[in-house]
PDB file as gemmi writes it, atoms N, CA and C in Angstrom:
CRYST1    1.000    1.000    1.000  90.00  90.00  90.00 P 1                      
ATOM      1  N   UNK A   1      88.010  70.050 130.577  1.00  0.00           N  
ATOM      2  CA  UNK A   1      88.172  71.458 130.867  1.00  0.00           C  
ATOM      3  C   UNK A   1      89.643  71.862 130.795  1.00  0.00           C  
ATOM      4  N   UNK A   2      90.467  71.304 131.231  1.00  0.00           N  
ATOM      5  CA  UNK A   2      92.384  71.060 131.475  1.00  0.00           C  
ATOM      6  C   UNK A   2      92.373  71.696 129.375  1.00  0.00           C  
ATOM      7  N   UNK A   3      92.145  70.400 128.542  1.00  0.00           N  
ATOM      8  CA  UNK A   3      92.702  70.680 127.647  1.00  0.00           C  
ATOM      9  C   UNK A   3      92.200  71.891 127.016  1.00  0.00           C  
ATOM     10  N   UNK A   4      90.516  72.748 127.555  1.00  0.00           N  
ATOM     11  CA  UNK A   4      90.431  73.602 126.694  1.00  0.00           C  
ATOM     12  C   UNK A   4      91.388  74.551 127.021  1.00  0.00           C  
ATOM     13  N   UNK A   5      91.660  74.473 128.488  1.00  0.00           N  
ATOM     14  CA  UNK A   5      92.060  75.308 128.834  1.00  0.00           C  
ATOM     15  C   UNK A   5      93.432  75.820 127.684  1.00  0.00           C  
ATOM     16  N   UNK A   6      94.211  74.833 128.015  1.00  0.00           N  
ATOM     17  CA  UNK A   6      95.848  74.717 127.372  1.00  0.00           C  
ATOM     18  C   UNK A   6      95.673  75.101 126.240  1.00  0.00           C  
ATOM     19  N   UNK A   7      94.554  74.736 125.093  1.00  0.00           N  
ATOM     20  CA  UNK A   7      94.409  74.503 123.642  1.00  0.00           C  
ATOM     21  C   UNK A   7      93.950  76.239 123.873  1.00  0.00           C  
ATOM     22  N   UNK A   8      93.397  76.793 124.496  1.00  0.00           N  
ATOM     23  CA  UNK A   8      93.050  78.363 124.065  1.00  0.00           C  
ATOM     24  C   UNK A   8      94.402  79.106 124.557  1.00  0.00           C  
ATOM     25  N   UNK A   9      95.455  79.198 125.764  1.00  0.00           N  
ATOM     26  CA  UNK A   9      96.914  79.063 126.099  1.00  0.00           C  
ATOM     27  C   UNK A   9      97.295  79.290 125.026  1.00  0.00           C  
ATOM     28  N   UNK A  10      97.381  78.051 124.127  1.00  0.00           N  
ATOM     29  CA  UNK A  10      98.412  77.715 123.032  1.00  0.00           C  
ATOM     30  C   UNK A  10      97.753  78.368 121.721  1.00  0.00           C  
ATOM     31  N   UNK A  11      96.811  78.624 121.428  1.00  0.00           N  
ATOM     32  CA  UNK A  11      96.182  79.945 120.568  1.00  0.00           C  
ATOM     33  C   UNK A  11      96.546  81.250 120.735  1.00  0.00           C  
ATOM     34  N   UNK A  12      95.995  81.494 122.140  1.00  0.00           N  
ATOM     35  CA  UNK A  12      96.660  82.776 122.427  1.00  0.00           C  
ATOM     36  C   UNK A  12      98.029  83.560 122.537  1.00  0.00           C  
ATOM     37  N   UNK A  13      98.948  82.282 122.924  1.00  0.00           N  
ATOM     38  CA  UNK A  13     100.105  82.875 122.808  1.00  0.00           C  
ATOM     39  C   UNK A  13     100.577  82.747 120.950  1.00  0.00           C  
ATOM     40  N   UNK A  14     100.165  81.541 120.447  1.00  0.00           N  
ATOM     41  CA  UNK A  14     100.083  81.935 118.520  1.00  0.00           C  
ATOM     42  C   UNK A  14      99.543  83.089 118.311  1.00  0.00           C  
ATOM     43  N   UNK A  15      98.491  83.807 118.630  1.00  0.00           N  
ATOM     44  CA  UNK A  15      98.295  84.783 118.169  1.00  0.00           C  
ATOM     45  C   UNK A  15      99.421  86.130 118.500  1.00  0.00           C  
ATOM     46  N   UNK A  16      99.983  86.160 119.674  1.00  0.00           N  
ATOM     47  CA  UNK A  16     100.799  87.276 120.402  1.00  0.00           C  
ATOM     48  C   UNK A  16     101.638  87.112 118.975  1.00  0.00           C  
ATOM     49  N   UNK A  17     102.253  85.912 119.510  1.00  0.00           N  
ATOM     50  CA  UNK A  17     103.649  85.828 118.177  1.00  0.00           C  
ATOM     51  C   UNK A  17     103.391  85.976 116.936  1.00  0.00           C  
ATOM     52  N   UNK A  18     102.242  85.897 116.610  1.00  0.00           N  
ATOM     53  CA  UNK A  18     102.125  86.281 114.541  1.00  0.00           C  
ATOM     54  C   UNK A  18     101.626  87.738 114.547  1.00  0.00           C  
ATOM     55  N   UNK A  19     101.664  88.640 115.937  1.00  0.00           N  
ATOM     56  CA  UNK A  19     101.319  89.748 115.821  1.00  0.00           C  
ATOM     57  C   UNK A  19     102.262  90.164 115.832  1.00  0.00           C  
ATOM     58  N   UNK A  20     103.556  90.292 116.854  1.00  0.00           N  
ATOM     59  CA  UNK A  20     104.821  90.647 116.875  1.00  0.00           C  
ATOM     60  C   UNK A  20     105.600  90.171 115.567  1.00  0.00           C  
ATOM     61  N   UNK A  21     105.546  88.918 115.121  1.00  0.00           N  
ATOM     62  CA  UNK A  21     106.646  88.888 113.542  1.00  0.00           C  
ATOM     63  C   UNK A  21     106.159  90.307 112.575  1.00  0.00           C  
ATOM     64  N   UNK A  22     104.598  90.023 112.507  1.00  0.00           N  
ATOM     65  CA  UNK A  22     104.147  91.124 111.361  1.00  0.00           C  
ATOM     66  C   UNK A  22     104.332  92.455 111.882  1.00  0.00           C  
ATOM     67  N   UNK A  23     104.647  93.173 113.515  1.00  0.00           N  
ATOM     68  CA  UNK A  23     105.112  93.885 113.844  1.00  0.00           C  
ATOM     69  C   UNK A  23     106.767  94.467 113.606  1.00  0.00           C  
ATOM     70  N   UNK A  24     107.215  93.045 113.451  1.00  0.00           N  
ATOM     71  CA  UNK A  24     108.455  93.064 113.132  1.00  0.00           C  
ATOM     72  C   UNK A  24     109.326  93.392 111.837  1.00  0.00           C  
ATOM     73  N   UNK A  25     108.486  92.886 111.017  1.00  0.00           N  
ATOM     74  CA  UNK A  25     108.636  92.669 109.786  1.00  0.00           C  
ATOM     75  C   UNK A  25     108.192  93.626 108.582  1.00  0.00           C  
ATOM     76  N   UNK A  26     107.079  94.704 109.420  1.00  0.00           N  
ATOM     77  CA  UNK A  26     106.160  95.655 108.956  1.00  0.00           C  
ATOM     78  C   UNK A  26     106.792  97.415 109.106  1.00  0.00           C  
ATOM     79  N   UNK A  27     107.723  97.311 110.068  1.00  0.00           N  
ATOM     80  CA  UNK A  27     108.427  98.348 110.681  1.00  0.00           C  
ATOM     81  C   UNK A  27     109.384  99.106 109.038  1.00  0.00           C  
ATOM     82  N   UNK A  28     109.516 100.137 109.427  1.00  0.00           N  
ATOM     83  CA  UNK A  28     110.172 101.294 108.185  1.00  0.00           C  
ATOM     84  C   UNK A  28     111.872 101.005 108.468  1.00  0.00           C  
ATOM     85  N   UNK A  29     112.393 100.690 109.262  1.00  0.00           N  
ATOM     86  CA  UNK A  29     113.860 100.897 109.572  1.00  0.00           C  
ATOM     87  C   UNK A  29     114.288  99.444 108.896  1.00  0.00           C  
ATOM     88  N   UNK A  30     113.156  98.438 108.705  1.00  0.00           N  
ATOM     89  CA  UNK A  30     114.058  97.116 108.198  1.00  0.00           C  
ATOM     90  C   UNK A  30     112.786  96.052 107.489  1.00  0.00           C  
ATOM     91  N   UNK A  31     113.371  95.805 106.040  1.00  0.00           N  
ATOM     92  CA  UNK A  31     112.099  94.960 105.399  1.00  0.00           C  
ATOM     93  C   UNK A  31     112.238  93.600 105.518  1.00  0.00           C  
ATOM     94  N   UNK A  32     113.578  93.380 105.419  1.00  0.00           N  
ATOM     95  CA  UNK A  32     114.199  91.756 106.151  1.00  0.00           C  
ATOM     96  C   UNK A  32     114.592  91.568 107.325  1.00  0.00           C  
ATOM     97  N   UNK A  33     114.513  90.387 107.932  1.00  0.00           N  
ATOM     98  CA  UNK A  33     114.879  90.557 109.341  1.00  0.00           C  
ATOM     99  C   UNK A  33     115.146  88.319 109.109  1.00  0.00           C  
ATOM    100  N   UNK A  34     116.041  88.144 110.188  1.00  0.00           N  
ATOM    101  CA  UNK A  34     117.066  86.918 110.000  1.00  0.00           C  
ATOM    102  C   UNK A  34     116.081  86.063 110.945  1.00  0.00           C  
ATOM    103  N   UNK A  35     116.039  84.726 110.658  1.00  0.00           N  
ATOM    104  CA  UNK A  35     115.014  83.970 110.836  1.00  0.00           C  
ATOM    105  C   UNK A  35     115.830  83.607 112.938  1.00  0.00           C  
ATOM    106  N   UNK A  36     117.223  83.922 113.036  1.00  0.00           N  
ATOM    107  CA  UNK A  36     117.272  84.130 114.438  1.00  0.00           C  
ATOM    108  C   UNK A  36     116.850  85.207 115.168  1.00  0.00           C  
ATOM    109  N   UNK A  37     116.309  85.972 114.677  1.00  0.00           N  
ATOM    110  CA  UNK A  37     116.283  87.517 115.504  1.00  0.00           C  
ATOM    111  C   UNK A  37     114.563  87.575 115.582  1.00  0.00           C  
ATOM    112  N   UNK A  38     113.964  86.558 114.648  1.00  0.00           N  
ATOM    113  CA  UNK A  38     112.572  86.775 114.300  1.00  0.00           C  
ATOM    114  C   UNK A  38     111.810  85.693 115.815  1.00  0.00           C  
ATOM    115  N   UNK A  39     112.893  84.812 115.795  1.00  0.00           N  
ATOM    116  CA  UNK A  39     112.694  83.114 117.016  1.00  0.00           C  
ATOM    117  C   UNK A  39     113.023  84.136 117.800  1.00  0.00           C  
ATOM    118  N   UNK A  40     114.033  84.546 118.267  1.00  0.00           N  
ATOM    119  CA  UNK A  40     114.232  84.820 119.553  1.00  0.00           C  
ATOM    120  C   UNK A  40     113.428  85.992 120.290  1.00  0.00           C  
ATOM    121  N   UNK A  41     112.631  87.072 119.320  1.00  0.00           N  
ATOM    122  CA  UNK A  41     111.967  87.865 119.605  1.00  0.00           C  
ATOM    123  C   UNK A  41     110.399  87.346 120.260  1.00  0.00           C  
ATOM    124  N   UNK A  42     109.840  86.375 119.910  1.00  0.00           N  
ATOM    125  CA  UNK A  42     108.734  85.323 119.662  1.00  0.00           C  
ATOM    126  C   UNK A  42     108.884  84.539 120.949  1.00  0.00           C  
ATOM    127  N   UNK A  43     110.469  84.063 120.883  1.00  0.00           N  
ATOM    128  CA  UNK A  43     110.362  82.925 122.204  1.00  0.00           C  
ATOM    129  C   UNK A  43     110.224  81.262 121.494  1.00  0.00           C  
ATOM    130  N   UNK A  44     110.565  81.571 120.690  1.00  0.00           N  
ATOM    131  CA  UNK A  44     110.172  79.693 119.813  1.00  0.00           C  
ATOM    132  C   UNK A  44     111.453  79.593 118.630  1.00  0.00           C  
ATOM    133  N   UNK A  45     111.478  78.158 118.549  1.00  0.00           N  
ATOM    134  CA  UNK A  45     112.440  77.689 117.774  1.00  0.00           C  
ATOM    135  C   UNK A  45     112.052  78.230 116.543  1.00  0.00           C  
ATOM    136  N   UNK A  46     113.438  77.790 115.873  1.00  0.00           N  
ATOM    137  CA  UNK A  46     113.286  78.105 114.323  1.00  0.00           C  
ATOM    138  C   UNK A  46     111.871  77.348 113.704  1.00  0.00           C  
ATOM    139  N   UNK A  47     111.487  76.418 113.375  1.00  0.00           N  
ATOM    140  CA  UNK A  47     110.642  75.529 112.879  1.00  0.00           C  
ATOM    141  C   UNK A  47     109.553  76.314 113.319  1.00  0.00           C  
ATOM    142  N   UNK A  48     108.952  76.725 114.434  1.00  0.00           N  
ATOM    143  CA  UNK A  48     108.056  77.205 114.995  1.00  0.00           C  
ATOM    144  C   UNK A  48     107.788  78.040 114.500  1.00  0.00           C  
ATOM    145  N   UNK A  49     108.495  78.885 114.343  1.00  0.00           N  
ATOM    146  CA  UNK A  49     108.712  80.314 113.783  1.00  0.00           C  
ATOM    147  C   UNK A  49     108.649  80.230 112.051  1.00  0.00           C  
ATOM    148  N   UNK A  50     109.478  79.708 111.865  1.00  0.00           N  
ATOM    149  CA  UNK A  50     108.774  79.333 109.694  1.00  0.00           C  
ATOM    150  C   UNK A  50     107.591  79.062 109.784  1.00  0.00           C  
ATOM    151  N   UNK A  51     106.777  77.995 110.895  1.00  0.00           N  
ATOM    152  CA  UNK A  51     105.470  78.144 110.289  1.00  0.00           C  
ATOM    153  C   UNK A  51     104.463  79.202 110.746  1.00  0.00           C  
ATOM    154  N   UNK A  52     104.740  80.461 111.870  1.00  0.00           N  
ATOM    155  CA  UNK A  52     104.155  81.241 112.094  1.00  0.00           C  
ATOM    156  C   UNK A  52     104.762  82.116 110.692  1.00  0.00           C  
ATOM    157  N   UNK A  53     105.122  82.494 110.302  1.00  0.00           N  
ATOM    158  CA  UNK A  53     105.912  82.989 109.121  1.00  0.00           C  
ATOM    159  C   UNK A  53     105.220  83.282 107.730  1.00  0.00           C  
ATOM    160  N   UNK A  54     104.778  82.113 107.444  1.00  0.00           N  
ATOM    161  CA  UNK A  54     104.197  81.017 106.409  1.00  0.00           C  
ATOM    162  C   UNK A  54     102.765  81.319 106.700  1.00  0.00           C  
ATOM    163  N   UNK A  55     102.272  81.529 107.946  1.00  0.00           N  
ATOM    164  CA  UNK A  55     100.561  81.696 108.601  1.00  0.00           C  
ATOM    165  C   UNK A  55     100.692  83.310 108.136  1.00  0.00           C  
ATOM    166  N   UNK A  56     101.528  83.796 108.004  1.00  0.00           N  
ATOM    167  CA  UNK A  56     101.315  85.625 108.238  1.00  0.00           C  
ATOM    168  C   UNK A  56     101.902  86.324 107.002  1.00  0.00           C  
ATOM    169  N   UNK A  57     101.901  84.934 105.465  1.00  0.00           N  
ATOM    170  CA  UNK A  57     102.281  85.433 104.324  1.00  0.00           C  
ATOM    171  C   UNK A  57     103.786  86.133 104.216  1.00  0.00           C  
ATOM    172  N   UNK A  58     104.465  85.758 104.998  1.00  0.00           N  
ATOM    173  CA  UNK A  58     106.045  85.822 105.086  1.00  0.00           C  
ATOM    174  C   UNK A  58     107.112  84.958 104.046  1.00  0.00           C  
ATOM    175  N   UNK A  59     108.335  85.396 103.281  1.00  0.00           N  
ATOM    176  CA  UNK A  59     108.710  84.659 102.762  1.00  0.00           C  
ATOM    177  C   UNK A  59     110.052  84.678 103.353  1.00  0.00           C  
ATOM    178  N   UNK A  60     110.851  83.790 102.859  1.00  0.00           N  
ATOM    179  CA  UNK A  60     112.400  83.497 103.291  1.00  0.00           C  
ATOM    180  C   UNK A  60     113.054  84.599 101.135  1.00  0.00           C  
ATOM    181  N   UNK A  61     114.187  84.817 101.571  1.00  0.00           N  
ATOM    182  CA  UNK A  61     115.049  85.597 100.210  1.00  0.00           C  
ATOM    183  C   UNK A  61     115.687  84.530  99.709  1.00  0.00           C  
ATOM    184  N   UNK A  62     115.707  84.547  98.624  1.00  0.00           N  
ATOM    185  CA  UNK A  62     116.172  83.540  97.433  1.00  0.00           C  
ATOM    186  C   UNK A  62     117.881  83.867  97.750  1.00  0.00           C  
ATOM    187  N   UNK A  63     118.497  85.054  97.814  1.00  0.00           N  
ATOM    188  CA  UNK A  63     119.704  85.593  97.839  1.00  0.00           C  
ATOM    189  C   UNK A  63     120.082  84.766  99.528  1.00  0.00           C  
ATOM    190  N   UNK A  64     119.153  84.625 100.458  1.00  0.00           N  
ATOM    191  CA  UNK A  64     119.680  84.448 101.875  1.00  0.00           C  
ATOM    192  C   UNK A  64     118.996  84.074 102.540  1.00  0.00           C  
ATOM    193  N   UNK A  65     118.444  82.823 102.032  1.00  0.00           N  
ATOM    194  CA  UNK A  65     117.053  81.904 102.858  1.00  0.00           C  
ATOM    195  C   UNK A  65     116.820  81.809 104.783  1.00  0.00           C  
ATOM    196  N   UNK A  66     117.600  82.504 105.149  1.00  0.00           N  
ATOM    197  CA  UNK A  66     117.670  82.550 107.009  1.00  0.00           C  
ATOM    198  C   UNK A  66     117.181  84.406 106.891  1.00  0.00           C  
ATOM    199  N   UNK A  67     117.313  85.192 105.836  1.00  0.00           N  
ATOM    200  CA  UNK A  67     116.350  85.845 105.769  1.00  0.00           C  
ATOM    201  C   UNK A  67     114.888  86.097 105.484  1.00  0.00           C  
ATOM    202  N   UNK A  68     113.889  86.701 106.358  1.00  0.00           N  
ATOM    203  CA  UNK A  68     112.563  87.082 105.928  1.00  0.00           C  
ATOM    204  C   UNK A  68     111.944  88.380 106.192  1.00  0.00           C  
ATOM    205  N   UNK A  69     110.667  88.295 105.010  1.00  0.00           N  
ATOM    206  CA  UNK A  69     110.340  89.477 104.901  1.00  0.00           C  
ATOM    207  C   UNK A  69     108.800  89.450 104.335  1.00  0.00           C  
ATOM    208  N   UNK A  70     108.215  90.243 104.609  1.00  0.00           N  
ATOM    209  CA  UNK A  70     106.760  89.871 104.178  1.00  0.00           C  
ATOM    210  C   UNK A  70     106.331  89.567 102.578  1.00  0.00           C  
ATOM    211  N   UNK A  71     105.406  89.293 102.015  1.00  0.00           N  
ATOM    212  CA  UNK A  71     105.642  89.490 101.115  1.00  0.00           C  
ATOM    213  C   UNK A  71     104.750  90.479 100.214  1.00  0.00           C  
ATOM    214  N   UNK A  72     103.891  90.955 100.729  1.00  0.00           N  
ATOM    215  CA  UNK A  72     103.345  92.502 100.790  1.00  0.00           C  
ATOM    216  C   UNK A  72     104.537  93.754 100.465  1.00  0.00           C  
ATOM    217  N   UNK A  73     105.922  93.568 101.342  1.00  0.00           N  
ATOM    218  CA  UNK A  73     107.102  94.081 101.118  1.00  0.00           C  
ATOM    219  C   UNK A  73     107.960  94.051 100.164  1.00  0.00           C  
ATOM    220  N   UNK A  74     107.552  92.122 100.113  1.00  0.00           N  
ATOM    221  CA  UNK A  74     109.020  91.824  99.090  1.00  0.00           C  
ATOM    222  C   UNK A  74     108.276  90.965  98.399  1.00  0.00           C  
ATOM    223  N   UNK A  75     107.219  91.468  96.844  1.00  0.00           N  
ATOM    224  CA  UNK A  75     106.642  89.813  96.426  1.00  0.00           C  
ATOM    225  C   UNK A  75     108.028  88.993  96.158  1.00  0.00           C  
ATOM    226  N   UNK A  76     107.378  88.185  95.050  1.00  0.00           N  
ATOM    227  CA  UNK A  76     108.016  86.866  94.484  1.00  0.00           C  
ATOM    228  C   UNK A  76     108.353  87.803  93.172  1.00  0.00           C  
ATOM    229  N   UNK A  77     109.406  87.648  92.390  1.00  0.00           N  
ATOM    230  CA  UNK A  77     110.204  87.756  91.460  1.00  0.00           C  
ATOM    231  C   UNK A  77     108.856  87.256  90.308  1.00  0.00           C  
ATOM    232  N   UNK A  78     108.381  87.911  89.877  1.00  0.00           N  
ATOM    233  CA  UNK A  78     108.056  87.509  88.411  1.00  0.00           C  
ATOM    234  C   UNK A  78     108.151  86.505  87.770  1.00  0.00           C  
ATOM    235  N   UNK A  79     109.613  86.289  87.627  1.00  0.00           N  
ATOM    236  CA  UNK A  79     109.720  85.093  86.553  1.00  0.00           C  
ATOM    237  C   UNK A  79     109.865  83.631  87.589  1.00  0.00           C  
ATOM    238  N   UNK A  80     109.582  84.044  88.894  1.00  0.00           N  
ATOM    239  CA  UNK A  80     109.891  82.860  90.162  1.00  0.00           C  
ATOM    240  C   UNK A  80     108.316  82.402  90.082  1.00  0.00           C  
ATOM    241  N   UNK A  81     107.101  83.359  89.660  1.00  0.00           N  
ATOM    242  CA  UNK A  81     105.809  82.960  90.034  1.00  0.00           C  
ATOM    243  C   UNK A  81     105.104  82.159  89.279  1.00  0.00           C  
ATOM    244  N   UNK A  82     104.493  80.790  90.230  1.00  0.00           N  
ATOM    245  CA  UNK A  82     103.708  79.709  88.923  1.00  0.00           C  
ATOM    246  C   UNK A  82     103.244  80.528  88.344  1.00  0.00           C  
ATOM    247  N   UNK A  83     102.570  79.911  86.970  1.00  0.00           N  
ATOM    248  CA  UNK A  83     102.258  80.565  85.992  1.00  0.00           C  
ATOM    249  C   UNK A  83     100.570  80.144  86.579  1.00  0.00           C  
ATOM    250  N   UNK A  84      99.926  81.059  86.525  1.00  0.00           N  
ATOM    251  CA  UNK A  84      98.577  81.194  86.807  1.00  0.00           C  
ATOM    252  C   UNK A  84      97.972  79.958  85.341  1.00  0.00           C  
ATOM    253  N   UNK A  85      96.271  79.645  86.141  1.00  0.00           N  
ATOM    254  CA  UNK A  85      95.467  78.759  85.068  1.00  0.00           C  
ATOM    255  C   UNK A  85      95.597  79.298  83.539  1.00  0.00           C  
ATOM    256  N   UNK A  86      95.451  80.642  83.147  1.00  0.00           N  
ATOM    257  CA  UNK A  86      94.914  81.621  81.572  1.00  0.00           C  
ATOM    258  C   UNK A  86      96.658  81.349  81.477  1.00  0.00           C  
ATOM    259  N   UNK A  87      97.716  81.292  82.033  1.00  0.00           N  
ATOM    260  CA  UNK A  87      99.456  81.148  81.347  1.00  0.00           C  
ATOM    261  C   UNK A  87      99.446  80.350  81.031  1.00  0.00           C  
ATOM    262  N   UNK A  88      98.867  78.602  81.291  1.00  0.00           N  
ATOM    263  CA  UNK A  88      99.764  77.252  80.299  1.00  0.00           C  
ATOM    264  C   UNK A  88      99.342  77.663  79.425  1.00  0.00           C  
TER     265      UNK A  88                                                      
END                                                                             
């Protein structure tokens, strides 16, 4: 019973935090936001935070990798994207 407890805890507060990044990240005043401002808003280390990031389709900028931004906002560069199965 202890661990369901903790294991639904530790869901629930994952969920708070991948609601707040995409809150964060989704906002009109800013499409990038710095992978410290994204942790400290959240409450979790960097690492923690790339992979909530990564769960919520977030990318880091080629120009400034401690920046992120969704990628709904900001795709991938064209000539950066594998080449789909019908391209080889």
């Amino acid at each position: 019973m202890t661990h369901w407890v903790q294991q639904r805890r530790a869901t629930s507060l994952a969920d708070k935090r991948r609601a707040r990044l995409r809150g964060m990240l989704s906002g009109k005043q800013h499409k990038w936001r710095s992978i410290d401002a994204l942790a400290a808003s959240i409450g979790a280390d960097a690492d923690t935070t790339v992979e909530l990031l990564i769960e919520i389709e977030a990318r880091a900028s080629f120009a400034n990798p401690k920046s992120w931004a969704l990628v709904s906002r900001a795709p991938w560069p064209e000539d950066l994207q594998p080449l789909g199965e019908s391209q080889r």
